[in-house]
LOTI-443191 format. One line per field, with one value per residue (C-alpha): z, y, x; residue number from 0. Coordinates in steps of 0.1 Angstrom, whole numbers. Last residue first. Layout:
<sites>
up = (Z_...)
north = (Y_...)
east = (X_...)
num = (NUM_...)
</sites>
This chain:
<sites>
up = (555_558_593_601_593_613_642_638_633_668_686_692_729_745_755_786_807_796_826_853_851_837_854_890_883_877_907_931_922_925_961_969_958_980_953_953_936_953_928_952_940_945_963_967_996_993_1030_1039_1043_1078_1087_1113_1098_1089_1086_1072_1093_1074_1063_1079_1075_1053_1039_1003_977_951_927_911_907_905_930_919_953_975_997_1028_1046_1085_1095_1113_1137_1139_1108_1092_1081_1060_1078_1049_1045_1021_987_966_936_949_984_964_944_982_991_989_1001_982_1002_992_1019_1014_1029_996_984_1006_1009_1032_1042_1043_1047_1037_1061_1056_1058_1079_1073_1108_1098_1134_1132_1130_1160_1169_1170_1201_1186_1158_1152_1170_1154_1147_1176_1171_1154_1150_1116_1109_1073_1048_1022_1034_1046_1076_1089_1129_1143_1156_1187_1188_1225_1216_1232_1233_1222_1225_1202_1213_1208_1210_1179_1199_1205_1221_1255_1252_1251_1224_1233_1211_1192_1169_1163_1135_1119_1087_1082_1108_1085_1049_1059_1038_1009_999_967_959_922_912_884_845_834_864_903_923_961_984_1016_1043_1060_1095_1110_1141_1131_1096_1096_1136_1141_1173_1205_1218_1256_1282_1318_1302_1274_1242_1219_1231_1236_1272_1272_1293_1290_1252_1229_1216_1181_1174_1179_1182_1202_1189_1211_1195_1204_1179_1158_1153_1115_1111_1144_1124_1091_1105_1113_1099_1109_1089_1105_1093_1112_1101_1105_1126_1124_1121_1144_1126_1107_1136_1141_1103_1098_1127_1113_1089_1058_1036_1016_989_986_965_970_999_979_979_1008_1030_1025_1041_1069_1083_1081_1107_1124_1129_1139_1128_1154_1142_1102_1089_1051_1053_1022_1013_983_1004_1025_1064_1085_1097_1099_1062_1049_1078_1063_1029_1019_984_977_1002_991_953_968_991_956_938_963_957_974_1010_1015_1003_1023_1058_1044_1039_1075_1087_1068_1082_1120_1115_1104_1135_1161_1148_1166_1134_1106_1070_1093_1104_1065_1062_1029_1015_1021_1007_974_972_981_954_930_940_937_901_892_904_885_897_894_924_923_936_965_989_1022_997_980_1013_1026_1061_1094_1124)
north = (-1338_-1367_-1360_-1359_-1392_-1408_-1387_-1404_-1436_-1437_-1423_-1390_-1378_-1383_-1354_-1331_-1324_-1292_-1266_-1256_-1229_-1245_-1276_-1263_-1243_-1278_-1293_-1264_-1271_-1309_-1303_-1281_-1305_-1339_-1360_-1396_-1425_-1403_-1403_-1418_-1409_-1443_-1439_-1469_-1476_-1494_-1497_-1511_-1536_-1542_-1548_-1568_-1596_-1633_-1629_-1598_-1580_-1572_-1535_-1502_-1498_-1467_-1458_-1458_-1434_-1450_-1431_-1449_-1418_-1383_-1362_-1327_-1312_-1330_-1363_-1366_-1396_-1401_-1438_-1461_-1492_-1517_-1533_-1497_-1481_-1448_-1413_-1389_-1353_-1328_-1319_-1296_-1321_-1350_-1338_-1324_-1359_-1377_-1403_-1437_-1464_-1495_-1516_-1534_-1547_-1549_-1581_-1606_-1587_-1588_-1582_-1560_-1551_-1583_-1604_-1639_-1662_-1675_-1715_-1721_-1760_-1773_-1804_-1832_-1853_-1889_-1911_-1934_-1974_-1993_-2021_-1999_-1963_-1933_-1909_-1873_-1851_-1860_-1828_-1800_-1789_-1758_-1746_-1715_-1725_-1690_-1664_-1663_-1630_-1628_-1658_-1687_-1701_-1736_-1749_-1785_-1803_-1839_-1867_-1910_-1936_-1966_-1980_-2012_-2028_-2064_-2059_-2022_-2032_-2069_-2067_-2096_-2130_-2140_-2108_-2113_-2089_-2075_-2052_-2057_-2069_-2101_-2129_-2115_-2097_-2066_-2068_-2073_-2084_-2100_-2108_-2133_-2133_-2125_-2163_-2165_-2169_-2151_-2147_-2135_-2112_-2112_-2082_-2068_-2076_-2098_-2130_-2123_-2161_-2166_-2131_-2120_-2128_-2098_-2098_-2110_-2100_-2072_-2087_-2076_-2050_-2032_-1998_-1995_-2026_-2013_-1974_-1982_-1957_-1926_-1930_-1892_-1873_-1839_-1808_-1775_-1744_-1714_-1689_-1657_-1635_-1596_-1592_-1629_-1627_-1593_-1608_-1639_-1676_-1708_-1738_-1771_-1800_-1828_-1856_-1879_-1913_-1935_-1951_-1985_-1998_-2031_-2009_-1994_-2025_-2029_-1998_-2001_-2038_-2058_-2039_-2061_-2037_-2026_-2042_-2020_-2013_-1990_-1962_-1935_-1945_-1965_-1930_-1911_-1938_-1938_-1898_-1900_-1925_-1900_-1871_-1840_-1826_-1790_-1797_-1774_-1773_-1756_-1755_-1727_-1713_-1684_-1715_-1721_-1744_-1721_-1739_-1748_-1713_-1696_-1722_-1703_-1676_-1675_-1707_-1728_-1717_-1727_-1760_-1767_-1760_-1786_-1809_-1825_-1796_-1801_-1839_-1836_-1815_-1832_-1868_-1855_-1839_-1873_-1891_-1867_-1869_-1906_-1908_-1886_-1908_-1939_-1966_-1990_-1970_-1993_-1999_-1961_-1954_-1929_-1938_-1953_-1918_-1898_-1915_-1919_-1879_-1867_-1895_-1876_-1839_-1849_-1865_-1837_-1814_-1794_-1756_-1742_-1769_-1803_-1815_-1827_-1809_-1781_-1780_-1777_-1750_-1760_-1753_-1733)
east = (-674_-652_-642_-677_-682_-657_-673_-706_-692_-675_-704_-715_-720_-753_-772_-769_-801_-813_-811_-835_-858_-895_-884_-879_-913_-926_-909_-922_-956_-956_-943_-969_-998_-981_-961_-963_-940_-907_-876_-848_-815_-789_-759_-735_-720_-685_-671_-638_-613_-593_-557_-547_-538_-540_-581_-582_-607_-640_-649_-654_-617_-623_-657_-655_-684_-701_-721_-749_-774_-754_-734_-740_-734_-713_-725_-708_-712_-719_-717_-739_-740_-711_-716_-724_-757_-751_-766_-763_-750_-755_-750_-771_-781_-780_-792_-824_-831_-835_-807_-811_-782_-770_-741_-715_-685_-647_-624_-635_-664_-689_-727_-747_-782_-801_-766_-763_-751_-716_-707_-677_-665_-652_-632_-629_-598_-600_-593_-563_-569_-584_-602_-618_-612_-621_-650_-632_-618_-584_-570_-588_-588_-608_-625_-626_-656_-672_-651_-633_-622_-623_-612_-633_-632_-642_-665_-668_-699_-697_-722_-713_-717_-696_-661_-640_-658_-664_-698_-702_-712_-709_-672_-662_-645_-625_-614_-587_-560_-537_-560_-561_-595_-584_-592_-591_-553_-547_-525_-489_-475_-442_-435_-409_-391_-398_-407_-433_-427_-456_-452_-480_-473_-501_-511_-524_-494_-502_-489_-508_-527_-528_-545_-524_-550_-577_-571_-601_-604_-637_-647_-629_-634_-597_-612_-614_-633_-661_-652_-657_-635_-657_-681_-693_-726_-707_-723_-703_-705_-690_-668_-670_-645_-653_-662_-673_-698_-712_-713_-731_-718_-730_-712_-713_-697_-673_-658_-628_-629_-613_-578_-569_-541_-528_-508_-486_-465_-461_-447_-423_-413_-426_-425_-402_-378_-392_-429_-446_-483_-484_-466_-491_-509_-483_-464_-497_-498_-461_-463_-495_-481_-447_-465_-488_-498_-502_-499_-520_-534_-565_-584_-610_-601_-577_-570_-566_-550_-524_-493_-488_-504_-476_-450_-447_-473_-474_-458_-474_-511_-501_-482_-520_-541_-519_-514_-479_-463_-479_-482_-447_-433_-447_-434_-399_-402_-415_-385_-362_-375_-377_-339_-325_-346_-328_-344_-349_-332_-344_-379_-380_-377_-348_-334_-369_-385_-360_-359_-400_-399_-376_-398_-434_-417_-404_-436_-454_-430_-403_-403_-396_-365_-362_-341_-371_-361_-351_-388_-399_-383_-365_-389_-373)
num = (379_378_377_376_375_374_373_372_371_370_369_368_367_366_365_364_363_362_361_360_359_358_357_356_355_354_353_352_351_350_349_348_347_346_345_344_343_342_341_340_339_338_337_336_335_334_333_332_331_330_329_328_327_326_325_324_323_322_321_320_319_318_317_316_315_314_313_312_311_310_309_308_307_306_305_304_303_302_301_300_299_298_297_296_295_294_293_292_291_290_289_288_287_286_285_284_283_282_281_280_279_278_277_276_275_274_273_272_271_270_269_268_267_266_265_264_263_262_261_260_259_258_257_256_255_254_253_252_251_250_249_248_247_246_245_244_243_242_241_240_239_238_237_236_235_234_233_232_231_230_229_228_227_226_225_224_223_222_221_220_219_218_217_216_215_214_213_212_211_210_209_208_207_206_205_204_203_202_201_200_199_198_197_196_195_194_193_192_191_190_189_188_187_186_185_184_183_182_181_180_179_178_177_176_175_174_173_172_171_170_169_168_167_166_165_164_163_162_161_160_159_158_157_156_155_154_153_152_151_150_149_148_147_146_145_144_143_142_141_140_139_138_137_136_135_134_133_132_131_130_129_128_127_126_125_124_123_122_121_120_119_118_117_116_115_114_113_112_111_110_109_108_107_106_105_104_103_102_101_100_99_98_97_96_95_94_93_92_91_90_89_88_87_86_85_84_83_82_81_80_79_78_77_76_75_74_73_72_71_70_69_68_67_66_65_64_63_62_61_60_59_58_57_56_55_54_53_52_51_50_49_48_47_46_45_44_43_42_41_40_39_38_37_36_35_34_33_32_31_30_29_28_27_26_25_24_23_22_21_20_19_18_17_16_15_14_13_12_11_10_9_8_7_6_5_4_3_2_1_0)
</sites>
């Protein structure tokens, strides 16, 4: 079971982002894989360290954390639209997002189990749009997905070099990706690390590159994804799959592939969080007797009961006729909205009826006073 995450970090509900970002740089540098080499224990803290704060430095991911807890961590969705999930999420991945923030600083050397997975450059992410209607949102829906992304070469299986050849250790990093510059001034000395000019960070040189894909260790490639989609997204809502983004160069890990859900609009319908809207005309004589009214529905139609007197603009709720709330069970419902319909044409008995109707029928009631009015009145 998952600690909180503001106890894995020692701060309080209320820490700041600089509080959360120094809690995290203090646990990170204690249980750095290169301070613990081949202590299991110490990279299973530092990637739990890392997992909290990617989480509660995020403003809209800390907001989604706090109301739900792990289950808005986990689920890799957001109420605004972000998902947050951290299924495989591993220790590479937790090396790379401290080497982001804190990349800069040279604390301790990184030459070791930071620099040995540096050289591997990962790919880029993917994105794709998906449109998906009311009725495929309501129930959940499979969907094929046909990707043009960059797989690893079958030629070189990834590496970028021909076929019997090996890419060598870049001579001027020895295989780290980086080279480390010292500065000596009146203050000290200054270390600073940055990417290697000769290898692009990698750590290896190509000699001899594949012909196939010319020394990059990948190709462009298509592949059909079948996603299942649950029942209750809402537009902006996306889905992480992990490792289904373009590969990276000369054999690194791939990017992860974002499904962004995009809603169609509705001609009948339109939604209000988990509730839907709908306008419905009724004749002026079921208004005013009552009566009932056949209503469409997602899954077909309803029977509503209109009772006598019911004026223009009344909305009426249709329970759990609604969308299904996406980390539940439970279901929203129905607004329809009755509007009288006043018919352009009248046929010659129907324009009889309606004036005797009016020669009998009450006065329609007037306005009540206003504010000023009845201060007035009081004076008189």
């Amino acid at each position: 079971m998952k600690r909180d995450y503001y106890e894995v970090l020692g701060v309080e509900k209320t820490a700041t982002e600089d509080e959360i970002k120094k809690a995290y740089r203090k646990r990170a540098l204690e249980f750095h894989p290169d301070r613990n080499p081949g202590d299991h224990s110490a990279e299973e803290k530092f990637k739990e360290a890392t997992e909290a704060y990617e989480i509660l430095h995020d403003q809209d991911k800390r907001s989604r954390y706090d109301r739900f807890g792990h289950a808005a961590a986990d689920g890799g969705f957001g109420a605004g639209g972000a998902g947050v999930g951290f299924e495989g999420f591993d220790l590479s991945d937790a090396l790379r997002a401290f080497m982001r923030d804190f990349g800069g600083d040279d604390f301790f050397g990184f030459g070791g189990a930071a620099a040995g997975r540096r050289g591997a450059r990962q790919g880029q992410n993917l994105q794709v749009r998906l449109s998906l209607t009311l009725e495929e949102i309501a129930k959940g829906v499979s969907k094929k997905i046909r990707l043009k992304r960059l797989n690893s070469c079958d030629q070189c299986r990834g590496s970028g070099a021909k076929p019997g050849t090996e890419p060598t250790t870049c001579p001027d990093c020895g295989g780290a990706g980086q080279v480390r510059q010292v500065q000596r001034s009146l203050l000290g000395q200054f270390v600073t690390v940055a990417a290697c000019r000769r290898c692009g960070g990698l750590g290896s040189a190509v000699n001899d590159p594949c012909p196939t894909c010319r020394g990059e260790g990948r190709v462009q490639g298509t592949e059909t994804l079948s996603v299942d989609i649950p029942a209750g997204v809402a537009e902006g809502n996306f889905i992480p799959i992990h490792g289904k983004g373009h590969v990276g160069l000369q054999g690194g890990p791939p990017g992860d592939l974002v499904i962004l859900i995009h809603e169609k609009p509705h001609e009948v319908f339109e939604r209000h969080g988990d509730d839907l809207f709908c306008d419905v005309a009724i004749p002026f004589t079921t208004a005013a007797l009552g009566g009932k009214v056949e209503v469409p529905t997602l899954g077909g139609s309803a029977r509503l009961d209109v009772p006598a007197g019911t004026q223009s603009h009344k909305v009426f709720r249709l329970r759990n006729q609604g969308i299904r709330h996406l980390h539940s069970n439970r279901s929203g419902d129905e607004l329809v909205r009755v509007r009288v319909w006043t018919p352009k044409k009248l046929s010659s008995d129907e324009k009889k009826l309606l004036e005797k109707l009016a020669e009998i029928q009450d006065e329609p009631p007037r306005p009540g006073k206003g504010i000023f009015e009845k201060i007035r009145d009081s004076f008189r």
